[in-house]
Backbone as a chain_set.jsonl record, in Angstrom:
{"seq": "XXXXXXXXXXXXXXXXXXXXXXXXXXXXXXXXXXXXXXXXXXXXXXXXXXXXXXXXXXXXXXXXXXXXXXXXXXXXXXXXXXXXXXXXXXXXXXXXXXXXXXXXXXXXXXXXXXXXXXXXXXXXXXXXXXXXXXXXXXXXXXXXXXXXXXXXXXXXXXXXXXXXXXXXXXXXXXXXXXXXXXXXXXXXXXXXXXXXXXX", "coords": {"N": [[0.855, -1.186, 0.0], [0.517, 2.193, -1.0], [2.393, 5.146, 0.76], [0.371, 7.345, 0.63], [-2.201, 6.052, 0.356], [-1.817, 4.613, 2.958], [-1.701, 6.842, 4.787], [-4.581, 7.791, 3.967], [-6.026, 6.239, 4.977], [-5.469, 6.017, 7.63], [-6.28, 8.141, 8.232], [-9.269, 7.902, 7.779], [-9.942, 6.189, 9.269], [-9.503, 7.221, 12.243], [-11.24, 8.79, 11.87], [-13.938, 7.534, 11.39], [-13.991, 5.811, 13.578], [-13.319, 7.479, 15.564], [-11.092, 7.474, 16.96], [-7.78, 8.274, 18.764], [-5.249, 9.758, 16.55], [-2.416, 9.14, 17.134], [-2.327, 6.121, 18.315], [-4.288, 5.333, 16.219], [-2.153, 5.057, 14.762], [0.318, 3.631, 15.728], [-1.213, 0.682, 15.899], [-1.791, 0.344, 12.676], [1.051, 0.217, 12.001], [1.853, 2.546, 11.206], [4.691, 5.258, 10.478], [4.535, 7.956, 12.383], [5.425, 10.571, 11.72], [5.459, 10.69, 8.52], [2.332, 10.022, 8.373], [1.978, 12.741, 8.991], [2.962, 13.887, 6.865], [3.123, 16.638, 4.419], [3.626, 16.856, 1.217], [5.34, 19.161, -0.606], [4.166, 20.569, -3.631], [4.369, 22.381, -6.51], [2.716, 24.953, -8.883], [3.836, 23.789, -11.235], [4.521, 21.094, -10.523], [2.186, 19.986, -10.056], [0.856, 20.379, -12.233], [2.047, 18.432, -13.751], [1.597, 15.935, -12.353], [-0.986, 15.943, -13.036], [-0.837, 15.399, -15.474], [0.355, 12.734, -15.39], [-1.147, 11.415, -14.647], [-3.507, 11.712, -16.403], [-2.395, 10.189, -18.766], [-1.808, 7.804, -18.191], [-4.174, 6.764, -17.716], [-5.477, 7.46, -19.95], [-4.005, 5.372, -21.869], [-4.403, 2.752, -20.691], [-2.514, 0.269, -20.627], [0.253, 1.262, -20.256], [3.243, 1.197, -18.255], [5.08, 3.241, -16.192], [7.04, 3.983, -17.496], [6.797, 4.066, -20.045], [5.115, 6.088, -19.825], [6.401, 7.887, -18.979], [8.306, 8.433, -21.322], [5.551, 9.58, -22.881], [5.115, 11.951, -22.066], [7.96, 13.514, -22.567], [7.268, 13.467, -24.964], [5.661, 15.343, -25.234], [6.693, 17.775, -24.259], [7.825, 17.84, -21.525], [10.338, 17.5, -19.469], [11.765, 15.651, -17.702], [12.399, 12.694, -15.915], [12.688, 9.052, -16.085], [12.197, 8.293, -13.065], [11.338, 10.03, -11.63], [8.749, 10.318, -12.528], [8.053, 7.541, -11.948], [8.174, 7.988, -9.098], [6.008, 9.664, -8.928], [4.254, 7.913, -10.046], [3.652, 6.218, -7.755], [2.82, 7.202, -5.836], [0.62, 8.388, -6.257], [-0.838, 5.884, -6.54], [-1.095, 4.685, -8.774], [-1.594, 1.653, -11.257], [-0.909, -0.849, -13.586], [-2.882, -2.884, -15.24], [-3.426, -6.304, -14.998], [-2.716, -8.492, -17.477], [-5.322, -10.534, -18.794], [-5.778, -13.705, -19.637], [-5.247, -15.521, -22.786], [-8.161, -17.288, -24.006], [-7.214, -20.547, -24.256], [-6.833, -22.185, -27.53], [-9.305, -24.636, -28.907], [-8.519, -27.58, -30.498], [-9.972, -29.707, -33.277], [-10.494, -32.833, -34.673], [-9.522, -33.085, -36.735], [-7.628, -31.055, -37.235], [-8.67, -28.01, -37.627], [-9.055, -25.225, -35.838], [-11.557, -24.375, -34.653], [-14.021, -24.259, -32.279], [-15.777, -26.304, -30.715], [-19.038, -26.185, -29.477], [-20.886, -26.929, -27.052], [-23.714, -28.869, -27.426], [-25.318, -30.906, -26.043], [-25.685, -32.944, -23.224], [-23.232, -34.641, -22.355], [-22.142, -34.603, -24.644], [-19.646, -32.865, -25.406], [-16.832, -32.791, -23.566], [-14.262, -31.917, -21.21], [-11.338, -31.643, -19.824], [-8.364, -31.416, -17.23], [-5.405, -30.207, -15.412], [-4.747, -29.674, -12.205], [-3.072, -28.124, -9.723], [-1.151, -28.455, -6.402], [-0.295, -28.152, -3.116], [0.858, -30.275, -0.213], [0.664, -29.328, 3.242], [3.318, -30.5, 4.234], [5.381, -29.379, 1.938], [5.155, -31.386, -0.222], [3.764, -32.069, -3.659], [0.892, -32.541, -5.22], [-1.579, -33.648, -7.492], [-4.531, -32.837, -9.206], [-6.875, -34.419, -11.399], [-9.198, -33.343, -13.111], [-12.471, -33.645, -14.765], [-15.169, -32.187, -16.932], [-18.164, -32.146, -17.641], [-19.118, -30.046, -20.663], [-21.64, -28.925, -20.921], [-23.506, -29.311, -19.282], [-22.133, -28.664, -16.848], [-21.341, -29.914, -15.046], [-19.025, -31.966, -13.269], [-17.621, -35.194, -13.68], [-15.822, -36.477, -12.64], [-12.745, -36.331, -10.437], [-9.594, -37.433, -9.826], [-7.569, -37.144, -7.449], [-4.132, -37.148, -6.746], [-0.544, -37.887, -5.909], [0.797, -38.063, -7.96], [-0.028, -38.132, -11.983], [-0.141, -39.811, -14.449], [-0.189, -40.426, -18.275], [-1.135, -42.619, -18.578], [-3.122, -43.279, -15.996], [-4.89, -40.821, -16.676], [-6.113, -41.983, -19.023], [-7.138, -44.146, -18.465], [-9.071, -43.661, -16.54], [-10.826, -41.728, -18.046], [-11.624, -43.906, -19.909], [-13.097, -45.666, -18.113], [-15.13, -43.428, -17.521], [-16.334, -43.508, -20.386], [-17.423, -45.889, -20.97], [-19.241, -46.15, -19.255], [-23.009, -46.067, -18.226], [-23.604, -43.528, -18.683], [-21.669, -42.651, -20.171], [-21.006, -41.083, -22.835], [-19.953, -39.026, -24.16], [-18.026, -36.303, -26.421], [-14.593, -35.739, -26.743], [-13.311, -32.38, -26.683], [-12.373, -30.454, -25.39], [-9.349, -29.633, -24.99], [-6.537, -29.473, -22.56], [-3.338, -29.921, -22.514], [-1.408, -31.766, -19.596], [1.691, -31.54, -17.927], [2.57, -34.285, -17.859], [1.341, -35.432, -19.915], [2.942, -34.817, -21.767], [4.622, -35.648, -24.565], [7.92, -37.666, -23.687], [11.311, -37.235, -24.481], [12.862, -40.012, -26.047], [15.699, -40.608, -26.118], [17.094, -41.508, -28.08], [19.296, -41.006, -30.662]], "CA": [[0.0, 0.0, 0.0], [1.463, 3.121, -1.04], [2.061, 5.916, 1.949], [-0.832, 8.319, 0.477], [-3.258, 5.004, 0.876], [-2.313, 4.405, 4.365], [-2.12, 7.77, 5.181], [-5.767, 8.019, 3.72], [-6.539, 4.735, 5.737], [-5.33, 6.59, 9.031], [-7.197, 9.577, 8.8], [-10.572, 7.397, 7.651], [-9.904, 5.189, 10.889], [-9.674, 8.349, 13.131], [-13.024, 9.678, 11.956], [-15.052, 6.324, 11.619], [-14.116, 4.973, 14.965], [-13.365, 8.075, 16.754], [-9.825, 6.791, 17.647], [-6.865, 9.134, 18.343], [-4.244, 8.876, 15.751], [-1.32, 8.109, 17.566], [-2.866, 4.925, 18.558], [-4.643, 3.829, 15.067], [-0.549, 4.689, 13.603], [0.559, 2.064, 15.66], [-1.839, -0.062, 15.228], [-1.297, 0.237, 11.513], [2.753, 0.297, 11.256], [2.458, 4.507, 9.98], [5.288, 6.061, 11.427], [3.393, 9.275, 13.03], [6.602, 11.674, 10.475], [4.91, 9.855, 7.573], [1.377, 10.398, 8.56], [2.066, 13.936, 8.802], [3.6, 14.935, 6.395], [2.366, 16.722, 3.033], [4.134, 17.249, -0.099], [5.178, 20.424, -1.368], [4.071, 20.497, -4.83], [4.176, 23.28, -7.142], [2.176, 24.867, -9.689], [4.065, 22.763, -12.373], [4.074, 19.764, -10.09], [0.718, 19.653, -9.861], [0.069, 19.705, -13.785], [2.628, 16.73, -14.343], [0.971, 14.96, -11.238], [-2.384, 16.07, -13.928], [-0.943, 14.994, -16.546], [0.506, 11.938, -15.484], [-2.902, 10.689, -14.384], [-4.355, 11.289, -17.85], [-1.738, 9.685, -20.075], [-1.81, 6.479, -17.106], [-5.683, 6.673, -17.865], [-6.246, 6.824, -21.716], [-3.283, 4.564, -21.928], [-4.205, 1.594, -19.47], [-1.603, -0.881, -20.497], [1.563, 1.985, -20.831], [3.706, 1.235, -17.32], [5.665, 4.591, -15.829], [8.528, 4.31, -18.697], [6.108, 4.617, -21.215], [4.598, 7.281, -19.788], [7.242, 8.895, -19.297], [8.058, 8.829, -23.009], [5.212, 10.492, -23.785], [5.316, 13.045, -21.616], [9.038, 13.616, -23.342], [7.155, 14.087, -26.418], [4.503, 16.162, -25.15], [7.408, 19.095, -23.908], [8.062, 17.512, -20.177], [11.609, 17.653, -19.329], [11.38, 14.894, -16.97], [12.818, 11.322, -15.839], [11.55, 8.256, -15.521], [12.494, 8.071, -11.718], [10.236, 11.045, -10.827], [7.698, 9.815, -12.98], [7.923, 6.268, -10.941], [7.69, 8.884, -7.426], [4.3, 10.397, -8.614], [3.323, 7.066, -10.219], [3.785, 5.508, -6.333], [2.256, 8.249, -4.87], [-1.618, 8.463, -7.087], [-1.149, 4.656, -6.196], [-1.732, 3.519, -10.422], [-0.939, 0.331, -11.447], [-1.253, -1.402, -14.683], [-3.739, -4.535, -14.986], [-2.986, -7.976, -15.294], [-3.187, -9.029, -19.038], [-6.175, -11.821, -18.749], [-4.619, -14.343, -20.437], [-6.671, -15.233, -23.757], [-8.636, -18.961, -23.698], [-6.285, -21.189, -25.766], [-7.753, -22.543, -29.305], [-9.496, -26.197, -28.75], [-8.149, -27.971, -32.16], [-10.633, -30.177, -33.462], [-9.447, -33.869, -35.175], [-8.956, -32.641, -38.244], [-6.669, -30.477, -37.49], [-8.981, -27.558, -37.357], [-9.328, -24.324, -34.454], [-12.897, -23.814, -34.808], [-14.861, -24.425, -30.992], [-16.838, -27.399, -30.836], [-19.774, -25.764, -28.88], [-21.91, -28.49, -26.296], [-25.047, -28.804, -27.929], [-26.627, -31.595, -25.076], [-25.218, -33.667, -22.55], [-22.394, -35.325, -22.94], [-21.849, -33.825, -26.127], [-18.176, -31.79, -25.614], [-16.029, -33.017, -21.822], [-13.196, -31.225, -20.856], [-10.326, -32.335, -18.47], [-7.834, -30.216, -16.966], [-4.729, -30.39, -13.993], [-5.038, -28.775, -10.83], [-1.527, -28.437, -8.788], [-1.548, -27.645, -5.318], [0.765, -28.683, -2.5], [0.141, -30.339, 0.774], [1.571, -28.253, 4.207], [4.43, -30.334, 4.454], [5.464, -29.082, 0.529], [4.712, -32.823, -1.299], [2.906, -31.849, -4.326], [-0.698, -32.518, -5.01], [-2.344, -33.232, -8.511], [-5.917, -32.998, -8.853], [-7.443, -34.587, -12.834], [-11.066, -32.49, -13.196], [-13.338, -33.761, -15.957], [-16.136, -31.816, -16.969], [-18.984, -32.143, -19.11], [-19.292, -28.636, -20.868], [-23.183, -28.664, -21.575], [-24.223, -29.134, -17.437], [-21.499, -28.095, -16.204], [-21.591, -30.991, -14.35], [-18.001, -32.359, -12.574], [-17.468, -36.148, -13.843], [-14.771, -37.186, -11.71], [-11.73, -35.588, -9.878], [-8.986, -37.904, -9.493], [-6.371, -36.933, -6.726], [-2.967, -38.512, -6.408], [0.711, -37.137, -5.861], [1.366, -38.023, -9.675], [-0.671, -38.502, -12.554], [0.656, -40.265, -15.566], [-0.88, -40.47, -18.952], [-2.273, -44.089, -18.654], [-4.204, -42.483, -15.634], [-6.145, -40.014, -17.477], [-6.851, -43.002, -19.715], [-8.096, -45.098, -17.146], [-10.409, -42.394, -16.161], [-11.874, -41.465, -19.566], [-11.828, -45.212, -20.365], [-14.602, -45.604, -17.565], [-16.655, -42.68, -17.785], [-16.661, -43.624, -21.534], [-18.095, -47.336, -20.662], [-20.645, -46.217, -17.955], [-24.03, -46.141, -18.901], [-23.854, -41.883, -19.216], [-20.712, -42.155, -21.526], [-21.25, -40.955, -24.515], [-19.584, -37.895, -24.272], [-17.068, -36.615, -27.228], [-13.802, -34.679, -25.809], [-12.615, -31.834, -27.212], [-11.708, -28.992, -24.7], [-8.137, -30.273, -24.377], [-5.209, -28.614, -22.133], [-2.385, -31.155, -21.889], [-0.597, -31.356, -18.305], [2.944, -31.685, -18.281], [2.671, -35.418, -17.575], [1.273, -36.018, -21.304], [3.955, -34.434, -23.027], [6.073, -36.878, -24.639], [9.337, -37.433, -22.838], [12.319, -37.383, -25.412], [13.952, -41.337, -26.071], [17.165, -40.922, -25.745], [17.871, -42.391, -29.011], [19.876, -40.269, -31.691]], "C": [[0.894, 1.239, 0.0], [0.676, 4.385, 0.195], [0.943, 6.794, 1.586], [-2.158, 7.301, 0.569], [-2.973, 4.919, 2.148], [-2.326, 5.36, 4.963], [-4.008, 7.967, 5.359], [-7.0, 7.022, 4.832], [-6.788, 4.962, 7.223], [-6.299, 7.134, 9.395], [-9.213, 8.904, 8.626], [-10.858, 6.542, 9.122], [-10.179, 6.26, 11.964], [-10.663, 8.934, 12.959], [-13.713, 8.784, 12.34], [-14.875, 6.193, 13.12], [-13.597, 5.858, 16.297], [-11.713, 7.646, 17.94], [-8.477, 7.678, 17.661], [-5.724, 8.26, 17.604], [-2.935, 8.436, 15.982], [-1.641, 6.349, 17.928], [-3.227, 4.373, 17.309], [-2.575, 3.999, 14.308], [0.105, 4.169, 13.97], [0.176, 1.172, 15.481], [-1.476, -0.794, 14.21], [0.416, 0.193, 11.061], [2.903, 1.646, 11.036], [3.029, 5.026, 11.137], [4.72, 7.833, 11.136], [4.383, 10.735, 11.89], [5.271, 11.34, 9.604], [3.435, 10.446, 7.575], [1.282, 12.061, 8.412], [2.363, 14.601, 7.755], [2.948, 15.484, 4.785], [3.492, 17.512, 2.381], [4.058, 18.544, -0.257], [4.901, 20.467, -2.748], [3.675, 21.656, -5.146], [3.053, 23.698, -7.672], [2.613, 23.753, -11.015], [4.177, 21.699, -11.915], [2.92, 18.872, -10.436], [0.055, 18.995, -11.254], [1.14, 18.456, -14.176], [2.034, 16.121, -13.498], [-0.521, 14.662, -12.651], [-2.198, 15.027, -15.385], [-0.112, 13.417, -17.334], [-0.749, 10.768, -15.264], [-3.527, 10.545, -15.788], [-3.948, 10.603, -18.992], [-2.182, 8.325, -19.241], [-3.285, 5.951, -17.468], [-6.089, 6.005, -19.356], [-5.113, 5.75, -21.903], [-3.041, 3.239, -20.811], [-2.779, 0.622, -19.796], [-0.459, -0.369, -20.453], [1.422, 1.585, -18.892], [4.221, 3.066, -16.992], [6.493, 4.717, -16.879], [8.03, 4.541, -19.928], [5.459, 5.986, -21.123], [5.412, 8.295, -19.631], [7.83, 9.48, -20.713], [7.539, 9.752, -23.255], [5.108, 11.774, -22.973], [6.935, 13.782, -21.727], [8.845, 14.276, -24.551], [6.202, 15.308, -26.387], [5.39, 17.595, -24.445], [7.784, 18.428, -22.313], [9.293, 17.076, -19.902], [11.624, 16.91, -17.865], [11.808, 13.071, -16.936], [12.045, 10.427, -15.425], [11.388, 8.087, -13.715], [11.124, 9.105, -11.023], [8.87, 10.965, -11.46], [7.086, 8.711, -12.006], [7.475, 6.953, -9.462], [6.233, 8.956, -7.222], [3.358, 9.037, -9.301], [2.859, 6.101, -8.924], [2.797, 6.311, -5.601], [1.116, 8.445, -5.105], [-1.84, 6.857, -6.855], [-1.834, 4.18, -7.931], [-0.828, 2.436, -10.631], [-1.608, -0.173, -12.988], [-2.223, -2.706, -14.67], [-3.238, -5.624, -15.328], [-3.697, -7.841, -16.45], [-4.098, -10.552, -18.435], [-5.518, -12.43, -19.575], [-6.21, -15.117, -21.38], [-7.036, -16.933, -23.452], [-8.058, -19.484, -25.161], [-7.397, -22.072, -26.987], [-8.27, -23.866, -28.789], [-9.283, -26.355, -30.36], [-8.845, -29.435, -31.902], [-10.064, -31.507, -34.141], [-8.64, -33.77, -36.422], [-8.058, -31.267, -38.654], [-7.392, -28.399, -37.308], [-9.122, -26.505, -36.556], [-10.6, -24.236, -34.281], [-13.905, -25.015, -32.945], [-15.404, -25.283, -30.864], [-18.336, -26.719, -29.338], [-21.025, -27.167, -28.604], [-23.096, -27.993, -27.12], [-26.133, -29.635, -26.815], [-25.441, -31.802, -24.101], [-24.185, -34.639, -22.455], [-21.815, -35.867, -24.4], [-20.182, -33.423, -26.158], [-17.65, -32.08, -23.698], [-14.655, -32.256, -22.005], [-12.484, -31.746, -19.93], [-9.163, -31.468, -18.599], [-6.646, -30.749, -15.72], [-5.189, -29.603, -13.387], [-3.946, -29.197, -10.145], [-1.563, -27.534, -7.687], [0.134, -28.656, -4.461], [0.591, -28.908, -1.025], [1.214, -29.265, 2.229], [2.927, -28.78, 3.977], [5.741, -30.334, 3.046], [5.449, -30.409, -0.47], [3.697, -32.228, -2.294], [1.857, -32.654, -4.355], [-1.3, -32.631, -6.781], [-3.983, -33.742, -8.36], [-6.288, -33.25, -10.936], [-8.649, -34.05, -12.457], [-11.551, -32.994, -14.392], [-14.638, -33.603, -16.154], [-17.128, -31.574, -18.01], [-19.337, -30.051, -19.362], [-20.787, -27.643, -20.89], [-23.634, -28.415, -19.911], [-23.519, -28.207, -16.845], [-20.736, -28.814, -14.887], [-20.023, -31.15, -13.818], [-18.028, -33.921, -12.568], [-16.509, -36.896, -13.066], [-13.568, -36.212, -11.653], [-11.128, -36.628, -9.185], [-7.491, -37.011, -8.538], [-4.958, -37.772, -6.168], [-1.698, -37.861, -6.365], [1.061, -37.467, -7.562], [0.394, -38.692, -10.741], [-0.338, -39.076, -13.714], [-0.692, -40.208, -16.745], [-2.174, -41.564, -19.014], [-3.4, -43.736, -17.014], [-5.483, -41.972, -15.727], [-7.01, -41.07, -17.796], [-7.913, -43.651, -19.331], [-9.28, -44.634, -16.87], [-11.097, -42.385, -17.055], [-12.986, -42.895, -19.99], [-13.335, -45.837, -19.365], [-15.648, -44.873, -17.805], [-16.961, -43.196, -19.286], [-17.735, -45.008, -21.497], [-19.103, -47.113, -19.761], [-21.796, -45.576, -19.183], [-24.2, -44.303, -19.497], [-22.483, -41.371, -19.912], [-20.758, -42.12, -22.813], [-20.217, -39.452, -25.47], [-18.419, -38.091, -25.978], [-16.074, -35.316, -26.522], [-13.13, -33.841, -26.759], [-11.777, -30.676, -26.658], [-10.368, -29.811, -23.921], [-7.262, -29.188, -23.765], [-4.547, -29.569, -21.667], [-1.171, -30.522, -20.961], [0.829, -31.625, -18.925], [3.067, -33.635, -18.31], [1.972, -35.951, -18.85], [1.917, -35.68, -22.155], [4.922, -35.702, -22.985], [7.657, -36.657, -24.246], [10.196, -38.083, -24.183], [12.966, -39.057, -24.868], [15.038, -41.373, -25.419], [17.892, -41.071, -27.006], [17.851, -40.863, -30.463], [18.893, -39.866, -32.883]], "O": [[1.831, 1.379, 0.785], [-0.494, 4.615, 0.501], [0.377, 7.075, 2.642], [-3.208, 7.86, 0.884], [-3.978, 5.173, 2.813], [-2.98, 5.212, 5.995], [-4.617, 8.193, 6.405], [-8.169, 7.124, 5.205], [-7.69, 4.508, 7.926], [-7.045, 6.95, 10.358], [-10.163, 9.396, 9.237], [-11.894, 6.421, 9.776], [-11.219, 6.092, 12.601], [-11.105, 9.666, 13.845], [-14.229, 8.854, 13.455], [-15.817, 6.555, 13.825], [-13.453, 5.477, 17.458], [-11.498, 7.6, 19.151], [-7.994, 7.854, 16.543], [-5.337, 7.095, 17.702], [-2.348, 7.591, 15.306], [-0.804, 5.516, 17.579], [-2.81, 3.258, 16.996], [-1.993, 3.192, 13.583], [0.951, 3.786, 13.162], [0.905, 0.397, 14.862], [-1.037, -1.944, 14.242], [0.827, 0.144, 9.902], [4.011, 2.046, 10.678], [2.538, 5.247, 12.244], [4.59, 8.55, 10.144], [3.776, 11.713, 11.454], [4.159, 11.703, 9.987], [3.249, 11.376, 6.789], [0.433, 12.528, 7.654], [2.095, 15.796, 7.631], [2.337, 14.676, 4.085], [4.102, 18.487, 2.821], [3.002, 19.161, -0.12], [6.025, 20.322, -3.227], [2.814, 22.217, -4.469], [2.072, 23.097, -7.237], [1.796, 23.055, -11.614], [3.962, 20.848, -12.779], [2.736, 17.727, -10.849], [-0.653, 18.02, -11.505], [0.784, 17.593, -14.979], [1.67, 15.15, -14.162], [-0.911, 13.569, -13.061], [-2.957, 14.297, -16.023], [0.058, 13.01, -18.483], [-1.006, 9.643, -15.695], [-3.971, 9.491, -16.243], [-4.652, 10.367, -19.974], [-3.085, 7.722, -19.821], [-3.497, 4.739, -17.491], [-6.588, 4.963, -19.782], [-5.786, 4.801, -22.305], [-1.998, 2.847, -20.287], [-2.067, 0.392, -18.818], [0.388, -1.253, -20.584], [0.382, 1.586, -18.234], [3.671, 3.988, -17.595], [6.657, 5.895, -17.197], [8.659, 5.121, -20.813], [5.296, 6.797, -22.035], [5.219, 9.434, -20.056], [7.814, 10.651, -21.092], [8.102, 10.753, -23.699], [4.992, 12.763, -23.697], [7.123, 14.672, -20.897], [9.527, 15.121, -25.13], [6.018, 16.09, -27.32], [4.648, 18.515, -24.099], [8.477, 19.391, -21.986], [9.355, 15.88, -20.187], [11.49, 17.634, -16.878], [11.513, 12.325, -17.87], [11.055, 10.561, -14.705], [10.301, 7.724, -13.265], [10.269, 8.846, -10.176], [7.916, 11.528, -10.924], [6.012, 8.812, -11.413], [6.551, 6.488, -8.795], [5.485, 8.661, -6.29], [2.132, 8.984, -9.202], [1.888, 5.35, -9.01], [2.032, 5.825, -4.768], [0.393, 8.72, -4.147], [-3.003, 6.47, -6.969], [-2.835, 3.492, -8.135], [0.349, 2.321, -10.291], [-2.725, 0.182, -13.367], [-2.003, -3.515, -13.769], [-2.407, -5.597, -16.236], [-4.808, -7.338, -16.615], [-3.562, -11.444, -17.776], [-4.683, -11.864, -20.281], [-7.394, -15.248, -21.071], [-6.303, -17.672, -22.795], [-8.206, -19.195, -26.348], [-8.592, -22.366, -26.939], [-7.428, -24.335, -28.023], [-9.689, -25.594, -31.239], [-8.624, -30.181, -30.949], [-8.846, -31.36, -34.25], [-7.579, -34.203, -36.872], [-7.851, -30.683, -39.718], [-6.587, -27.564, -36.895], [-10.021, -27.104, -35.965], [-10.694, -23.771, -33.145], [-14.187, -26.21, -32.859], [-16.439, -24.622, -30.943], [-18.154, -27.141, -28.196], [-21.661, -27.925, -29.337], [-23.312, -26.812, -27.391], [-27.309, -29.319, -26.639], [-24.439, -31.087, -24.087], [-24.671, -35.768, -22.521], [-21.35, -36.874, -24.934], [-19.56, -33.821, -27.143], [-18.215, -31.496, -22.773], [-14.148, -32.123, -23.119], [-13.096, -32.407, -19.092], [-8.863, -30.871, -19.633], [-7.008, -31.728, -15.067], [-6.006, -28.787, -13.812], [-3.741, -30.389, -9.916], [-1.843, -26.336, -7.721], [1.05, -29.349, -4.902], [0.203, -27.927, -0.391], [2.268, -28.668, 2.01], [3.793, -27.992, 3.598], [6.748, -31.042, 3.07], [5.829, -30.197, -1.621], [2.663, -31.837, -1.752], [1.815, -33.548, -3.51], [-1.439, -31.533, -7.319], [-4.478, -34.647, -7.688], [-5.973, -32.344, -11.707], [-9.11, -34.378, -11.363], [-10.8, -32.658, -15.307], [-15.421, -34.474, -15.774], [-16.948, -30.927, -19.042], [-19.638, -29.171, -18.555], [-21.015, -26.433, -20.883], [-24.054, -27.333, -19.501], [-23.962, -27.156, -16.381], [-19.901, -28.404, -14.082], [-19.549, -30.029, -14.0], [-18.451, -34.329, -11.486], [-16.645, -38.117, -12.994], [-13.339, -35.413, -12.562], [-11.643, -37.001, -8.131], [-6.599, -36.39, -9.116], [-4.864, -38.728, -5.399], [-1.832, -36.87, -7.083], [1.792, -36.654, -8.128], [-0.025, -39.809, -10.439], [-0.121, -38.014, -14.297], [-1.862, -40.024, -16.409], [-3.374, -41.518, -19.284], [-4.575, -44.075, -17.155], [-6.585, -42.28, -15.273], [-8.125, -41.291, -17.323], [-9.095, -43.729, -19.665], [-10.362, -45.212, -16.977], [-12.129, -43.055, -17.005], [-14.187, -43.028, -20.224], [-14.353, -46.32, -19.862], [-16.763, -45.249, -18.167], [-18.18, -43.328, -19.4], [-18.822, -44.946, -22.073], [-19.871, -48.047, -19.528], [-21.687, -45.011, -20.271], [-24.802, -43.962, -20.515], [-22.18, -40.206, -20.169], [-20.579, -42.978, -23.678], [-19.966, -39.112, -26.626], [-18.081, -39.131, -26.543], [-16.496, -34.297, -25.974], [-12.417, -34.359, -27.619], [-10.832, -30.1, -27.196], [-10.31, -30.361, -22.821], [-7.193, -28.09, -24.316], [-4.864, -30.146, -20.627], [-0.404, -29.574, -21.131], [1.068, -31.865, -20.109], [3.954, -34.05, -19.056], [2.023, -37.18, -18.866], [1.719, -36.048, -23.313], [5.557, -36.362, -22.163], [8.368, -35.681, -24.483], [9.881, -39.114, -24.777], [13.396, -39.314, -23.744], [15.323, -41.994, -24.395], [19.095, -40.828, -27.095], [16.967, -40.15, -30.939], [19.315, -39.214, -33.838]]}, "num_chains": 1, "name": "protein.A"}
């Protein structure tokens, strides 16, 4: 949390709950300097503080070094370091890139979605890696029909091998509600083929 958030955090604590602020700034860790203290900022401070906010804004994905750039090009005689100060200090941050949903490739080679139409129409299966307290890993197989939404089985085991999966599929496929066809693939590390050896 940058010091103008817990500053802000202080002084909201000291109204709501009526609490003097030496007390909530131990509480909180804010050394009582800190809490106090306010920035001198200029008139021309103020408009790069302005006008780092609005490039940070229309430009969500530009970090401080980009923005500093353009405020380079825009007349601002200015480093990235003091850019990074006032980008710490308005507390902006860039967003996490969502990461995009990878292609399902169809048998024929294909990208195109296979969209569930019923019930065991389109299954999906997936890892899950976790780790127990005393750090021994943890895999979890998930297989899910896409149309319900349903949760077909969740095999847990410290290691999962390919013939595994198999095993798995190979039942639900034989029980009386297998019919399914699988296409939403993401292969774990434990189905990648492991290199021979041989020249």
């Amino acid at each position: 949390m940058s010091p103008a958030k817990r500053r802000r955090t202080v002084e909201r604590v000291v109204v709501d709950l009526h609490v003097p602020e030496r007390r909530v700034c131990r509480a909180l860790g804010q050394p009582r300097s800190t809490q106090r203290y306010r920035a001198r900022v200029g008139e021309e401070g103020s408009r790069l503080v302005q006008d780092v906010v609005r490039l940070a804004t229309s430009y969500g994905r530009y970090g401080y070094r980009r923005v500093s750039e353009l405020l380079r090009r825009e007349g601002w005689r200015v480093n990235h370091k003091r850019v990074e100060r006032i980008w710490r200090r308005e507390g902006l941050k860039v967003p996490q890139r969502q990461r995009p949903r990878r292609r399902l490739w169809l048998n024929d080679g294909s990208c195109v979605r296979l969209r569930p139409q019923k019930r065991n129409h389109v299954w999906s299966y997936d890892f899950v890696s976790d780790r127990t307290s005393d750090g021994r890993p943890l895999r979890f197989l998930t297989i899910l029909d896409e149309f319900t939404r349903e949760c077909l089985a969740i095999d847990v085991a410290r290691s999962l091998t390919s013939e595994d999966v198999l095993d798995r599929l190979t039942e639900l496929f034989v029980s009386p509600d297998g019919s399914g066809s699988i296409s939403a693939l993401t292969t774990g590390r434990s189905l990648r083929p492991k290199p021979s050896g041989r020249g």
